[in-house]
C-alpha positions in Angstrom: -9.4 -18.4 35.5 -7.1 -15.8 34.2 -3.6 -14.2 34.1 -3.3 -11.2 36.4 -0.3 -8.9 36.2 -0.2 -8.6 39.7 2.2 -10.6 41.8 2.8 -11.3 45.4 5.3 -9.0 46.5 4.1 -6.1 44.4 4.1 -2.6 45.6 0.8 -1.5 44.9 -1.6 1.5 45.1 -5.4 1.4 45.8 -6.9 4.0 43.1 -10.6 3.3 44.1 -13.2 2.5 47.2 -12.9 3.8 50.7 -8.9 2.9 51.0 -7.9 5.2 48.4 -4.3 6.5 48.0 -2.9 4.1 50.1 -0.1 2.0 49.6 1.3 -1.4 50.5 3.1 -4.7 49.3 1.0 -8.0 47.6 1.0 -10.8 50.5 -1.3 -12.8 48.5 -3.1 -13.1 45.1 -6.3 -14.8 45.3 -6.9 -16.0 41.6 -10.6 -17.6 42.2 -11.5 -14.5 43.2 -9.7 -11.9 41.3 -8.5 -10.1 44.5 -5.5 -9.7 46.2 -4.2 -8.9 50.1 -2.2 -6.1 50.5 0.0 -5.2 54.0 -1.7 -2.4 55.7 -5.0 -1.7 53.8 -8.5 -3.0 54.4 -8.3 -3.4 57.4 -11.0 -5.2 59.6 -12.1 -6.3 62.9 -12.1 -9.8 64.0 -13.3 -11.2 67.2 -11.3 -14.6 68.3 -12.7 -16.4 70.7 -10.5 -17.2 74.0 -8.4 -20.7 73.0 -5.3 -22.8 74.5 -2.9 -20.9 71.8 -4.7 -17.4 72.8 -6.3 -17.6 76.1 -7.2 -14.0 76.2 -9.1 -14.2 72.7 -10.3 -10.4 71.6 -10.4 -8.3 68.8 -7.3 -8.7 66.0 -6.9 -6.3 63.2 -6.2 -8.0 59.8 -6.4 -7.5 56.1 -9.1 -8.1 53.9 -9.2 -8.9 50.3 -9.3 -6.0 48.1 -10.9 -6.2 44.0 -7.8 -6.1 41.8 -9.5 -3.8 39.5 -9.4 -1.3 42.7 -5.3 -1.7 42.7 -2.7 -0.3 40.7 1.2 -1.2 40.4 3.7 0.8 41.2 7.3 1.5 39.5 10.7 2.4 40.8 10.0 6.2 40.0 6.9 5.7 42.5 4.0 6.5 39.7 1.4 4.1 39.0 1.4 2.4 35.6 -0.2 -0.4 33.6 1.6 -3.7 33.2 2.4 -4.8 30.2 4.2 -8.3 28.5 7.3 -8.4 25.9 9.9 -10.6 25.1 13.7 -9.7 25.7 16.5 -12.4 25.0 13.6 -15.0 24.5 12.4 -14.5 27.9 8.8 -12.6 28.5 9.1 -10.4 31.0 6.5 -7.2 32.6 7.1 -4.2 32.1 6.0 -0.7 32.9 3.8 1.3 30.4 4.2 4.5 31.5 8.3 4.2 32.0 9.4 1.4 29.6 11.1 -0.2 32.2 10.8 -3.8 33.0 9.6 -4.2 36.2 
């Protein structure tokens, strides 16, 4: 497995695929699989069957997992950027490539 600089709670865009341009915030990193969940894009269809929690059952909307490589971060100015690592008062820290901001 390795290192991916994005986190859960990331504001990320999708800059490839059929979801492209939108935005939303990491729920979930999924290392194993080098993907990630992200609120409000890729969303599917799934049928639930009628239980004793959900007696009606039906047809819920949630998100998939979508490929990290198809994802970009987002900075405070709102432009997408690489990620990258340095060390400031002995501490690594991420920051953004394009802004040279830490993130």
């Amino acid at each position: 497995m390795r290192k991916l600089k994005i986190k859960t709670g990331d504001t990320v865009r999708v800059i490839a695929g059929d979801h492209k341009g939108q935005e939303g915030k990491v729920q979930q990193v999924l290392l194993d699989k080098n993907k990630a969940i992200v609120e409000g894009v890729n969303q599917v269809s799934k049928h639930e069957k009628p239980s004793a929690a959900n007696p009606q059952g039906g047809i819920k909307k949630k998100e998939a997992p979508i490929h990290i490589s198809n994802l970009s971060l987002i900075d405070k100015n709102g432009d997408t950027t690489r990620v990258g690592y340095r060390e400031e008062n002995d501490k690594k820290v991420r920051y953004s490539k394009k802004s040279n901001e830490v993130i």
